[in-house]
LUMKOL-635716 format. One record per residue: residue in three letters; chain; x negated, z, y of N, C-alpha, C in turn. Coordinates in nm, 2 decimals, decimal comma, padded with zeros to 4 digits. Atoms other than C-alpha are relative to their C-alpha. Example, Ala and Ser with C-alpha at 12.3 -4.5 7.8 and 13.67 -1.06 7.14 Angstrom:
 code unit     nX     nZ     nY    caX    caZ    caY     cX     cZ     cY
  ALA    A -00,09  00,00 -00,12 -01,23  00,78 -00,45 -00,09  00,00  00,12
  SER    A  00,09  00,00 -00,11 -01,37  00,71 -00,11  00,08  00,08  00,11
This chain:
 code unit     nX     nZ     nY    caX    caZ    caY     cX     cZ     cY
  UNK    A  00,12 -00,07  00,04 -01,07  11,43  10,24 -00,05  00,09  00,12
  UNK    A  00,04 -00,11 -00,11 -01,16  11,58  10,58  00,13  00,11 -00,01
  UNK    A -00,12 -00,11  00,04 -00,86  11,80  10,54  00,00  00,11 -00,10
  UNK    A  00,04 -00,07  00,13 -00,98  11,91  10,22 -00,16  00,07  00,04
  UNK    A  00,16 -00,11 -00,01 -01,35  12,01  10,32  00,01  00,06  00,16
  UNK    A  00,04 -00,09 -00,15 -01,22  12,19  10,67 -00,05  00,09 -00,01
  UNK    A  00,08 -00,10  00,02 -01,40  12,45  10,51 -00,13 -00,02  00,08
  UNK    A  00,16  00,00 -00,02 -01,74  12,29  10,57  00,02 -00,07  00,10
  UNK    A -00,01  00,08 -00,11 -01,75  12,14  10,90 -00,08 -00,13 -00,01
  UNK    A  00,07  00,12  00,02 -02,00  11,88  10,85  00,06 -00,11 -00,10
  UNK    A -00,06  00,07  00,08 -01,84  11,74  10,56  00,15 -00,08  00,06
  UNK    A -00,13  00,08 -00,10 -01,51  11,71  10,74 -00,05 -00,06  00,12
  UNK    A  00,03  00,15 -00,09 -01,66  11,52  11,00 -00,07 -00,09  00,00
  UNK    A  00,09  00,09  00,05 -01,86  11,34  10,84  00,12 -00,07 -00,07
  UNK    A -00,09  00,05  00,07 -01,51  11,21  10,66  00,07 -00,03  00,11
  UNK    A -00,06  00,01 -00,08 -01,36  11,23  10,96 -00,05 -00,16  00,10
  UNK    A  00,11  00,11 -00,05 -01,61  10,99  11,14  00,06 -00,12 -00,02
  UNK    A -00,06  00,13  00,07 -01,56  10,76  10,87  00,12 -00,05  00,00
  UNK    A -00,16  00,01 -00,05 -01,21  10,74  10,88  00,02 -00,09  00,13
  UNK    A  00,01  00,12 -00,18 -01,27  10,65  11,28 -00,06 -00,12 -00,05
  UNK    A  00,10  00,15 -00,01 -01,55  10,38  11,23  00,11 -00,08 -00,10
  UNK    A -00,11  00,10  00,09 -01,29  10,20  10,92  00,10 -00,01  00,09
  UNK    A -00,13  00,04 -00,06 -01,00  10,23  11,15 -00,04 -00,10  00,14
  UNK    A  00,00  00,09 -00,19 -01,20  10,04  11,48 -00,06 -00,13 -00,12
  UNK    A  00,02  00,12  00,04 -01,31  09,80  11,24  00,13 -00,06 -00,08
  UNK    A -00,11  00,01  00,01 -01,01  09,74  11,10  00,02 -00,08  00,12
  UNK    A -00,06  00,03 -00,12 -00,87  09,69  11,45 -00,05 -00,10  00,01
  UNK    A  00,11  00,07 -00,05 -01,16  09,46  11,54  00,06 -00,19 -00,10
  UNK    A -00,01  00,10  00,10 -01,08  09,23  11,26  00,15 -00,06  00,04
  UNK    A -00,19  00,05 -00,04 -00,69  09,19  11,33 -00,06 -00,05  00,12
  UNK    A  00,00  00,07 -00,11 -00,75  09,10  11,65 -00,10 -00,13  00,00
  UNK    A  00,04  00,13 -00,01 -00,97  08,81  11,58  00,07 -00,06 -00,16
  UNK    A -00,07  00,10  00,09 -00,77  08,72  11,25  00,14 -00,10  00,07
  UNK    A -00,11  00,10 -00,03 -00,54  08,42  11,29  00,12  00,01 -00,06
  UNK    A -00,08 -00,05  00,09 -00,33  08,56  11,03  00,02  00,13 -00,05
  UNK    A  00,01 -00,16  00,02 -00,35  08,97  11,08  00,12  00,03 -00,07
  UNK    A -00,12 -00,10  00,09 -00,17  09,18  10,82  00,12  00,04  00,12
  UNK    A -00,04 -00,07 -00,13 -00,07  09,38  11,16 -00,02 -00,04  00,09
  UNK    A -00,04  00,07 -00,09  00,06  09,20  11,47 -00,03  00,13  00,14
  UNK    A  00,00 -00,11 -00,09 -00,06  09,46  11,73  00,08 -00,01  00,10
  UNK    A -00,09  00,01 -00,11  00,18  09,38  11,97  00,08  00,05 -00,06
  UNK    A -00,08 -00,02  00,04  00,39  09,55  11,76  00,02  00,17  00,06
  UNK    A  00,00 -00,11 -00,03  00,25  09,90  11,94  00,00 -00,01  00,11
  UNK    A -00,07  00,02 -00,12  00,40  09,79  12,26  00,17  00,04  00,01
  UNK    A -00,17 -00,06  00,05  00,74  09,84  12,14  00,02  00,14  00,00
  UNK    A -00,01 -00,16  00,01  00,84  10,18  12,28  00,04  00,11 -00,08
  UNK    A -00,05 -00,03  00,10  01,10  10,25  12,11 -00,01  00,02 -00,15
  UNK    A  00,01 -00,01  00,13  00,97  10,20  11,77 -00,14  00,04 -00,01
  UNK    A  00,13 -00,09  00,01  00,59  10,33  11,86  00,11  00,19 -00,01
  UNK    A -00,05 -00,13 -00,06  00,84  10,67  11,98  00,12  00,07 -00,17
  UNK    A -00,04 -00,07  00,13  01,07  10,69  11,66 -00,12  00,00 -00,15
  UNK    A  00,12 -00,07  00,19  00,76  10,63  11,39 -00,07  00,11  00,03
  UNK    A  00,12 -00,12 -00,06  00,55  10,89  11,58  00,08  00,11 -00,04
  UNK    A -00,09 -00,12  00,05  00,86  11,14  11,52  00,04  00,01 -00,11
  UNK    A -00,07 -00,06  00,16  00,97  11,07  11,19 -00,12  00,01 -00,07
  UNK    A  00,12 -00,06  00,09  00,60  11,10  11,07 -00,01  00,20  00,04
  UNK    A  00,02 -00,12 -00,03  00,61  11,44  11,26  00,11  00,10 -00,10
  UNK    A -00,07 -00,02  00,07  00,96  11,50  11,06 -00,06 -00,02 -00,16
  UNK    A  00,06 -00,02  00,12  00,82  11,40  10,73 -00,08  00,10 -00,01
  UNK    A  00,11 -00,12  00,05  00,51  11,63  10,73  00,10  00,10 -00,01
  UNK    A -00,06 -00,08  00,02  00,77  11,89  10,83  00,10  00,06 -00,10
  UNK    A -00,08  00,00  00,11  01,02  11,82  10,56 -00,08  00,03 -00,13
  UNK    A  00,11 -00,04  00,13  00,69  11,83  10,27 -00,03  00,11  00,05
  UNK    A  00,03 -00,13  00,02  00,63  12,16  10,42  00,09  00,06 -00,08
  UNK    A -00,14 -00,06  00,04  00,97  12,27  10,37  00,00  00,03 -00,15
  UNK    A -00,02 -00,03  00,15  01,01  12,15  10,02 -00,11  00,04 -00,08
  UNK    A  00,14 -00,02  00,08  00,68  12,28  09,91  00,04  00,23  00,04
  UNK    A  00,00 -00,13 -00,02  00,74  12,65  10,08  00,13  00,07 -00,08
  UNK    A -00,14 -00,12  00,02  01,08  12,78  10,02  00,04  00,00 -00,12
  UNK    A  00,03 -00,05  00,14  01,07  12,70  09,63 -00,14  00,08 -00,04
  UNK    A  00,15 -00,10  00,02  00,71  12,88  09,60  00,05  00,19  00,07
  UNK    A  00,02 -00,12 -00,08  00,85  13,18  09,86  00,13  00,06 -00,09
  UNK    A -00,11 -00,04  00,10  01,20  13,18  09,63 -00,09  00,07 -00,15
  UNK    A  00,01 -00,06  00,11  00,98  13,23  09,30 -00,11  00,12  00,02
  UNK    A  00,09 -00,11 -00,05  00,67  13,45  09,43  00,04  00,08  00,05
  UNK    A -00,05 -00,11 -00,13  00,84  13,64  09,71  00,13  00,08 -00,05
  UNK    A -00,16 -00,07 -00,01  01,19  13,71  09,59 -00,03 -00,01 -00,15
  UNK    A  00,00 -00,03  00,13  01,09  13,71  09,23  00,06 -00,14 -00,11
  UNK    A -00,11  00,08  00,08  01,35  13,44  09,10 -00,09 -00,09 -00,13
  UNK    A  00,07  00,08  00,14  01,25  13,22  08,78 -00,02 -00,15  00,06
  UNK    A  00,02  00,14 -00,05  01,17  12,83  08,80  00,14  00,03  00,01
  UNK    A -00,12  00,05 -00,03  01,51  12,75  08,71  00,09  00,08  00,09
  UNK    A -00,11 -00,08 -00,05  01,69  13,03  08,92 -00,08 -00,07  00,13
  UNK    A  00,05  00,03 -00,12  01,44  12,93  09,22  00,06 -00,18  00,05
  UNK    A -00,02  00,18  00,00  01,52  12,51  09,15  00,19 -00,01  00,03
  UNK    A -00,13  00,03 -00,03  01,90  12,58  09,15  00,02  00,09  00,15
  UNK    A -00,02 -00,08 -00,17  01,91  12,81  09,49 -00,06 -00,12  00,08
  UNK    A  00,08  00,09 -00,09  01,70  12,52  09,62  00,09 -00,11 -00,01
  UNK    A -00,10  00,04 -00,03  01,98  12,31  09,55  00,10 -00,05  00,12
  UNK    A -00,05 -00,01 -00,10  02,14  12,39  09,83 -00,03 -00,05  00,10
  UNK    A  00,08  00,07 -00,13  01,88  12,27  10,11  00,00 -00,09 -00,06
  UNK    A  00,04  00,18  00,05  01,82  11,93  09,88  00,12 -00,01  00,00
  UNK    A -00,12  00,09 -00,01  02,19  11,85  09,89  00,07 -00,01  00,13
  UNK    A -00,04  00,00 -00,13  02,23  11,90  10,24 -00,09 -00,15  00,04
  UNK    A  00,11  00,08 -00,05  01,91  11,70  10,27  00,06 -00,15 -00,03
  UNK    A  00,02  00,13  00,04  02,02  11,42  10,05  00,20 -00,06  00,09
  UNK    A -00,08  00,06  00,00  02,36  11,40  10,19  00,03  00,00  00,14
  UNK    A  00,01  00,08 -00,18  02,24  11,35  10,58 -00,09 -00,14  00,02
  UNK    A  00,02  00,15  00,03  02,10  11,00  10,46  00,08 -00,08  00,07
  UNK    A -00,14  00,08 -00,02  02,47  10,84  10,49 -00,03  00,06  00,18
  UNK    A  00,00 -00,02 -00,12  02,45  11,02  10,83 -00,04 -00,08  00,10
  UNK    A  00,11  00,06 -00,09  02,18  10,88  11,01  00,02 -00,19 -00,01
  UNK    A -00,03  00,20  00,01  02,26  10,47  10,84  00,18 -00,01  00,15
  UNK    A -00,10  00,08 -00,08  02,59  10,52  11,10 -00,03  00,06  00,15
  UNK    A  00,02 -00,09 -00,14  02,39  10,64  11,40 -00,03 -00,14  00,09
  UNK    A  00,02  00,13 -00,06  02,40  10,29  11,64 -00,16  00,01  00,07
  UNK    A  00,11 -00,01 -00,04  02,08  10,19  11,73 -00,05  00,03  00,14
  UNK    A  00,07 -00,04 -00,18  02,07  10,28  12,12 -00,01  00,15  00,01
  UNK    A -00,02 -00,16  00,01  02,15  10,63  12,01 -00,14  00,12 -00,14
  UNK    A  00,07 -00,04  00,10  01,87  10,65  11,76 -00,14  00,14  00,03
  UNK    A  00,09 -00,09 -00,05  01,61  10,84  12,01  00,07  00,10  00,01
  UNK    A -00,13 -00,15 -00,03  01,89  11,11  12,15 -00,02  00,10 -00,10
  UNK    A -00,03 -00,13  00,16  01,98  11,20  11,76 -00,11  00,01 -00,02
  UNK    A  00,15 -00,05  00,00  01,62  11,21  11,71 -00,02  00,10  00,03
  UNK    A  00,04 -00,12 -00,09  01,55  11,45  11,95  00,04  00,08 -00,04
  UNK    A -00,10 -00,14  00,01  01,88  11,66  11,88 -00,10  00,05 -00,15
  UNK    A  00,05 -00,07  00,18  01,75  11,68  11,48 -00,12  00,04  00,02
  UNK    A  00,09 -00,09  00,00  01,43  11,78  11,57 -00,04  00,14  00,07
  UNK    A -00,01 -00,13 -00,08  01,51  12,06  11,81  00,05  00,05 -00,09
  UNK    A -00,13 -00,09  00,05  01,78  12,19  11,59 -00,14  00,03 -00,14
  UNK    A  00,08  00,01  00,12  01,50  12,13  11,29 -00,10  00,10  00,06
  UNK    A  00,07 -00,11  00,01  01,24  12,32  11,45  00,02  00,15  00,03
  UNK    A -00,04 -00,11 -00,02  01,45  12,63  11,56 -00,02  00,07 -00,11
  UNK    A -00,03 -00,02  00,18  01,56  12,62  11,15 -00,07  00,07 -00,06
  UNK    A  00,16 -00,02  00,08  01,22  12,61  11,04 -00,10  00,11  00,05
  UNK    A  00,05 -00,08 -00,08  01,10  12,88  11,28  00,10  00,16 -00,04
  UNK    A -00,09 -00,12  00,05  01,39  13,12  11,14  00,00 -00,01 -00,16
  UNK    A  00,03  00,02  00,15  01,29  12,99  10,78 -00,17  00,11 -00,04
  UNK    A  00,11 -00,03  00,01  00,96  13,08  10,85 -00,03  00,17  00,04
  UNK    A -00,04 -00,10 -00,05  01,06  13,43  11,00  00,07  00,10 -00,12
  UNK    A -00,03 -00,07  00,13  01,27  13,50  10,70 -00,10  00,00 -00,15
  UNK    A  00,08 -00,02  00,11  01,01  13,41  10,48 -00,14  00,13  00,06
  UNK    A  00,10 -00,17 -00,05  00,76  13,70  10,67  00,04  00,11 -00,04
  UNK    A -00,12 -00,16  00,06  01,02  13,93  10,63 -00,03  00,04 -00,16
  UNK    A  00,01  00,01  00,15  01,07  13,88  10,25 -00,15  00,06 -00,05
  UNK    A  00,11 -00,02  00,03  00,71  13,89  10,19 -00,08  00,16  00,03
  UNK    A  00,06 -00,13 -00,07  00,63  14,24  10,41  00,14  00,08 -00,08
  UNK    A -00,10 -00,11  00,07  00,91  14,38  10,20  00,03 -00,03 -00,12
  UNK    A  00,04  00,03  00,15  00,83  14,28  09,88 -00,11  00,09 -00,03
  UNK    A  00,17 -00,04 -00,01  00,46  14,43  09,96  00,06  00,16 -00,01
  UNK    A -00,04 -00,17  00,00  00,66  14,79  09,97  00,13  00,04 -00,12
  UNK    A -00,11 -00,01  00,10  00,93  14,69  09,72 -00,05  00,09 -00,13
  UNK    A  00,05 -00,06  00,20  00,93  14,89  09,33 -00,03 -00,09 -00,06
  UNK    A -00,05  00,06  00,09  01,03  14,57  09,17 -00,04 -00,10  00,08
  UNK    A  00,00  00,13 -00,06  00,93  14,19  09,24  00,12 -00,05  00,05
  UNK    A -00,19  00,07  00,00  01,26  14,01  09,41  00,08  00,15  00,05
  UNK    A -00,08 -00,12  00,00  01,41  14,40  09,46  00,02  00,02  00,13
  UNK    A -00,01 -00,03 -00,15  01,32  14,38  09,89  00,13 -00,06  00,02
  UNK    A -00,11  00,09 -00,08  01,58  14,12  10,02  00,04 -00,10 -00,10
  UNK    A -00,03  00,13  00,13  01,79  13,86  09,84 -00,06 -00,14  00,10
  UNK    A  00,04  00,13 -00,11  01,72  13,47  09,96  00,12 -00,01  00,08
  UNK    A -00,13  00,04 -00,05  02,05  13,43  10,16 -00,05 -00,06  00,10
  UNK    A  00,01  00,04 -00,16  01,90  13,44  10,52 -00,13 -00,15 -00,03
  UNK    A  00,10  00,10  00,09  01,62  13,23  10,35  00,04 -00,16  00,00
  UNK    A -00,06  00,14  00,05  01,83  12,94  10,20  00,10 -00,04  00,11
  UNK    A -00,07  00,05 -00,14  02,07  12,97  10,51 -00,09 -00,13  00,10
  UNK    A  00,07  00,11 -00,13  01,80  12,85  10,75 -00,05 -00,11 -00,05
  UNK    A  00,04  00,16  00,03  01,66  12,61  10,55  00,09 -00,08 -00,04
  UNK    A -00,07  00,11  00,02  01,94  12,43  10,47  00,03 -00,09  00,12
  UNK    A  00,05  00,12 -00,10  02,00  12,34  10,81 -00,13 -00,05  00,09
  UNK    A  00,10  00,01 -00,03  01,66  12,30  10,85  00,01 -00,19 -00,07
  UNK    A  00,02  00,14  00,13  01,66  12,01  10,54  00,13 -00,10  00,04
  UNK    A -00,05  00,08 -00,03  01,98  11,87  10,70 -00,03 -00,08  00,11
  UNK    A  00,04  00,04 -00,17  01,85  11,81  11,05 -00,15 -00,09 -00,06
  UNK    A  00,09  00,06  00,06  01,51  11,69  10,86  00,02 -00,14 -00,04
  UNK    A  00,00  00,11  00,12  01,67  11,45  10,60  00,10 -00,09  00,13
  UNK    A -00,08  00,04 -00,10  01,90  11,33  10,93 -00,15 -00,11  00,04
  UNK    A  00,15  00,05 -00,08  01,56  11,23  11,12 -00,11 -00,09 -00,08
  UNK    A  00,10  00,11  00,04  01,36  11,06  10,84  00,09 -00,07 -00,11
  UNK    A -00,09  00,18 -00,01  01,68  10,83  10,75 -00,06 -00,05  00,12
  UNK    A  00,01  00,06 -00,12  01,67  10,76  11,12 -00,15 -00,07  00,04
  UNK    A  00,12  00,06 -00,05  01,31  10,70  11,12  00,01 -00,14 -00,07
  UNK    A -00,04  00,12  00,09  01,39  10,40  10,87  00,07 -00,12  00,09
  UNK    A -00,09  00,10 -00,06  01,68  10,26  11,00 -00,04 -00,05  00,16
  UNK    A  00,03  00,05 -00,13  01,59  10,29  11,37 -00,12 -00,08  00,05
  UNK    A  00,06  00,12 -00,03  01,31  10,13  11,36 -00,03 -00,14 -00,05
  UNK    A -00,03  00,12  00,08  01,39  09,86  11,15  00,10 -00,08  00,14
  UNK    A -00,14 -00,01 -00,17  01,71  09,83  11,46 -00,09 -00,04  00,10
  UNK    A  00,03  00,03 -00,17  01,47  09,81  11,76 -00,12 -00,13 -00,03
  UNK    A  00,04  00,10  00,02  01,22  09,54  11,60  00,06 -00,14 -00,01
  UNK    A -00,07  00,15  00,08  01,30  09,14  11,54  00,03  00,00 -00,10
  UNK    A -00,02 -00,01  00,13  01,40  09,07  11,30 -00,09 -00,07 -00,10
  UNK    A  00,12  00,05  00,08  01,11  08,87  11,17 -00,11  00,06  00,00
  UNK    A  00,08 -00,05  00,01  00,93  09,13  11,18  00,01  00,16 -00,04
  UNK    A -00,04 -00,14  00,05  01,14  09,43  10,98 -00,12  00,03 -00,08
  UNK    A  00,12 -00,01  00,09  00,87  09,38  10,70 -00,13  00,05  00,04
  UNK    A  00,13 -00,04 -00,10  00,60  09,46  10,91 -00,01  00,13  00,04
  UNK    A  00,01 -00,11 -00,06  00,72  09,73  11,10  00,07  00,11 -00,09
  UNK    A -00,01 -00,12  00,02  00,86  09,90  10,86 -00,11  00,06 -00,13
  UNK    A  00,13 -00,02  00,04  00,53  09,86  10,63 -00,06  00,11  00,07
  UNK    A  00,07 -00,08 -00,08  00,38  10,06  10,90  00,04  00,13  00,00
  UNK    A -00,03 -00,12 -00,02  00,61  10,29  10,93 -00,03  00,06 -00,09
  UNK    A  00,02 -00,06  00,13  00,61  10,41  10,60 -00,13  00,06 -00,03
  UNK    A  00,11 -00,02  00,01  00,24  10,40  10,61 -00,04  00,14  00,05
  UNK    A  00,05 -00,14 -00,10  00,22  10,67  10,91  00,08  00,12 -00,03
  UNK    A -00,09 -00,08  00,04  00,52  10,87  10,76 -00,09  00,06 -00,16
  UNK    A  00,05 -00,03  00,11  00,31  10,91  10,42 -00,12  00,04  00,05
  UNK    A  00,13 -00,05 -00,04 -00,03  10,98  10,58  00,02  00,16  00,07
  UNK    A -00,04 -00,12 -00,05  00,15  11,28  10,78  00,05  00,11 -00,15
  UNK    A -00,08 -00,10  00,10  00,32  11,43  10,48 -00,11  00,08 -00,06
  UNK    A  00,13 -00,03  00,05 -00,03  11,44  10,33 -00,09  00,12  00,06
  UNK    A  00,08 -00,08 -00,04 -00,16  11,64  10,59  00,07  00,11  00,07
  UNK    A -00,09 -00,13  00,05  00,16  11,87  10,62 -00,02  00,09 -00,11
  UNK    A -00,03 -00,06  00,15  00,14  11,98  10,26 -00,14  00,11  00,03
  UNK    A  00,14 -00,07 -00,05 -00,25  12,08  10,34 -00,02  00,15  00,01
  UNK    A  00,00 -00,18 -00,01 -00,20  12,44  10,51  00,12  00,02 -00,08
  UNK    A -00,12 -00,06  00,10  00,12  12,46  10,30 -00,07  00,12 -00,10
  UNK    A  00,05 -00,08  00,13 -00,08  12,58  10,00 -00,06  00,10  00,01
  UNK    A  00,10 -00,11 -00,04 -00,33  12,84  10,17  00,11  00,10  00,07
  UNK    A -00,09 -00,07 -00,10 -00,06  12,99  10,43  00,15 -00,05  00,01
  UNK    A -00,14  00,09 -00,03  00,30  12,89  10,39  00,08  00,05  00,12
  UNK    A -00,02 -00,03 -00,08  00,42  13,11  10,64  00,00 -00,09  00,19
  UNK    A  00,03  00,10 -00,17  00,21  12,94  10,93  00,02 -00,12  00,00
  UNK    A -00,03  00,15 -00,01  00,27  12,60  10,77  00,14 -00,03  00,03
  UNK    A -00,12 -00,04 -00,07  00,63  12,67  10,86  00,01 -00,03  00,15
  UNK    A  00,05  00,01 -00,14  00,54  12,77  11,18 -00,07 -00,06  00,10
  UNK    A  00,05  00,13 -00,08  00,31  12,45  11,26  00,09 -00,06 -00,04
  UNK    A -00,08  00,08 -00,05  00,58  12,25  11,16  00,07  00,00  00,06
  UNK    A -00,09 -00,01 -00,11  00,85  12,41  11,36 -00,06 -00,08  00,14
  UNK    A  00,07  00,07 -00,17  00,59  12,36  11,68 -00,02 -00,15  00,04
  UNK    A  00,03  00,09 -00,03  00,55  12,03  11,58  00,11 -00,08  00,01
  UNK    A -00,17  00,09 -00,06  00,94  11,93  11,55  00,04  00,01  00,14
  UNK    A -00,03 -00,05 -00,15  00,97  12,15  11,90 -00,07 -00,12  00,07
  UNK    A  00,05  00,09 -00,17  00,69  11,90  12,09  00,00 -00,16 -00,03
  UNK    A -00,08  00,13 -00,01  00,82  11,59  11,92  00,14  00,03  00,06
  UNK    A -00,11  00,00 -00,15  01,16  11,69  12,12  00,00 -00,03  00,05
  UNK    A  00,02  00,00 -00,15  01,03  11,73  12,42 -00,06 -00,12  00,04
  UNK    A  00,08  00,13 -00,06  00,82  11,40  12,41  00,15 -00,05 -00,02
  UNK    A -00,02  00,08  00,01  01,12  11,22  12,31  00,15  00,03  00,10
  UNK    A -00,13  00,00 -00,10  01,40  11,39  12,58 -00,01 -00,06  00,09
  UNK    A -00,02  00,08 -00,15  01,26  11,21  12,88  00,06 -00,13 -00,06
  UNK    A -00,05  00,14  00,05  01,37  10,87  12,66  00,16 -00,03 -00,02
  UNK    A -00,14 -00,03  00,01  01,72  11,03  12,58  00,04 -00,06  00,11
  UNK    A -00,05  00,00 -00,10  01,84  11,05  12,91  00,04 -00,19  00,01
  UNK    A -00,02  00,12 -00,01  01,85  10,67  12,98  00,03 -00,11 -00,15
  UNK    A -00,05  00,05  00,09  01,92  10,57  12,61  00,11  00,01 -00,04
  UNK    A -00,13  00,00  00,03  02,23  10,76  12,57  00,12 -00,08  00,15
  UNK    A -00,09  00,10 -00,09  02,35  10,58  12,95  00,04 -00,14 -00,05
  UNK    A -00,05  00,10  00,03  02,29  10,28  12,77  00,12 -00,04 -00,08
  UNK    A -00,06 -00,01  00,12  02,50  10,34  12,47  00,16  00,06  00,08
  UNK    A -00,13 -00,06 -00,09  02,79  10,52  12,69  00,07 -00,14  00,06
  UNK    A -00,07  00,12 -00,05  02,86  10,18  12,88 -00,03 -00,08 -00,05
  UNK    A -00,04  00,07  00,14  02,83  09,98  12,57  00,14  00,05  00,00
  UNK    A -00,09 -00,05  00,11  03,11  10,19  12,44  00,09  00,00  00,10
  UNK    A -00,08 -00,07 -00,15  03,29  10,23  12,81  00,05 -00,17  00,01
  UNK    A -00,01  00,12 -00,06  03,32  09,84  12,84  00,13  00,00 -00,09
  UNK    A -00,12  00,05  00,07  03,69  09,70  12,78 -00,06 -00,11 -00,12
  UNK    A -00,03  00,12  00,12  03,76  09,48  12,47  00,01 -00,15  00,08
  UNK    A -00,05  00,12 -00,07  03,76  09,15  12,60  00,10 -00,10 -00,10
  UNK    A -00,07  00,02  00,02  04,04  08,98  12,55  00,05 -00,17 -00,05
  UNK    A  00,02  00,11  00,07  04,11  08,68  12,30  00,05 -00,12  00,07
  UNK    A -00,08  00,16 -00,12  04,17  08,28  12,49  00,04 -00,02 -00,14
């Protein structure tokens, strides 16, 4: 609801407010329940505070995605639903078939690929968002709707945009299910889900007014989840290297 009245300032912070004061009472209550829904020790865990924080930042980015480049396919380039839904094709089967990807990524390696998919994801989405400008300032001079530019460079970048995406919110799943106990997957990945759905919500938001820039906030926002999560790399993929470097030990 604050998202929705950033028109009116007062309104949105007056929603906003609220929002805060429920969330510290909330808090307030877990920590003197004997039996909290949410174990807050659970946001000591680095590794799994560091991948939910990124694949929420990936999801919002992904609901931009699939909200812009079918809307900029049928508005911008003219195409029909069904001509716009089957070109779109192409980025959702990339998307759906870096799932399997991400389930064989080992769990010490889960920040690294993180990283990589979000760098390579916000470049994507930054040349998605580039080609969708284009399109649109040459449309605006075109004879004919759809008659400026075809979608090629369009559905190019977003497909590996949607692969490097749908890579990252597997991995947000799996990996942090991987770095928790195990008595406590249920929990953590309640949560996760929680924070990955509340972001998408407020991805979609500037989608609808500006698709262009909502592009280009999500790029910026796959770029500075990277960069938070490359100082973590460095020492995650050592660990995983001499895991994999250790001889076989050998059967008595």
């Amino acid at each position: 609801m604050a998202v929705e009245s950033v028109g009116v300032w007062w309104q949105a912070g007056a929603w906003a407010a609220g929002a805060l004061g429920l969330g510290v009472l909330f808090l307030r209550a877990e920590r003197r329940s004997r039996a909290p829904l949410i174990d807050l020790t659970l946001f000591r865990n680095a590794p799994y505070v560091a991948l939910t924080s990124a694949g929420a930042v990936a999801n919002a980015a992904t609901v931009v995605l699939l909200f812009v480049v079918p809307f900029v396919l049928q508005e911008v380039q003219g195409l029909s639903v069904l001509g716009a839904g089957t070109a779109f094709l192409i980025p959702a089967t990339a998307m759906a078939a870096a799932g399997p990807v991400a389930g064989r990524v080992p769990a010490g390696a889960a920040e690294p690929v993180m990283a990589a998919c979000l760098g390579l994801a916000a470049a994507a989405l930054a040349a998605t968002a580039a080609a969708a400008t284009t399109a649109s300032a040459a449309a605006a001079t075109a004879p004919q709707p759809g008659a400026a530019s075809g979608p090629a460079v369009l559905l190019a970048a977003a497909t590996v945009a949607a692969a490097s995406l749908g890579v990252a919110g597997a991995l947000t799943l799996t990996g942090t299910q991987a770095v928790v106990p195990p008595d406590r997957v249920g929990e953590a990945s309640g949560l996760t889900k929680c924070a990955i759905t509340v972001t998408a919500g407020l991805g979609l938001a500037p989608a609808g007014t500006e698709p262009g820039g909502a592009l280009r906030l999500a790029s910026a926002g796959c770029a500075a989840a990277c960069l938070v999560l490359l100082p973590r790399s460095g020492p995650a993929l050592r660990r995983v290297s001499r895991r994999w470097s250790r001889p076989p030990r050998s059967p008595r």
